[in-house]
C-alpha positions in Angstrom: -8.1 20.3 44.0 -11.4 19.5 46.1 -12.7 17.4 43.3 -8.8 15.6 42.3 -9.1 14.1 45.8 -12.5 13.0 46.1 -11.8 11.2 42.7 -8.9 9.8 43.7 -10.7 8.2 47.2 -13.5 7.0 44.6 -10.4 5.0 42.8 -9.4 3.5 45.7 -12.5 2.1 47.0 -12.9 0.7 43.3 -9.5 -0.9 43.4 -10.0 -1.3 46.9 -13.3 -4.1 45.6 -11.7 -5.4 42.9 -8.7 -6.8 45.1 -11.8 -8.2 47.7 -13.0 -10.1 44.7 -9.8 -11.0 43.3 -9.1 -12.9 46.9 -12.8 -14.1 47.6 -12.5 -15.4 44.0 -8.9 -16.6 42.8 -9.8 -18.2 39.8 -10.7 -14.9 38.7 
């Protein structure tokens, strides 16, 4: 279970970047 949730934090911090980008670049 340990390892489910540190993968699902690692996710979210990707996600979390991609949606940073998305705004800082919206032609993207």
């Amino acid at each position: 279970m340990s390892k489910s949730s540190s993968d699902k934090m690692i996710i979210i911090t990707l996600i979390w970047k991609l949606l940073c980008s998305a705004r800082q670049a919206p032609n993207f």
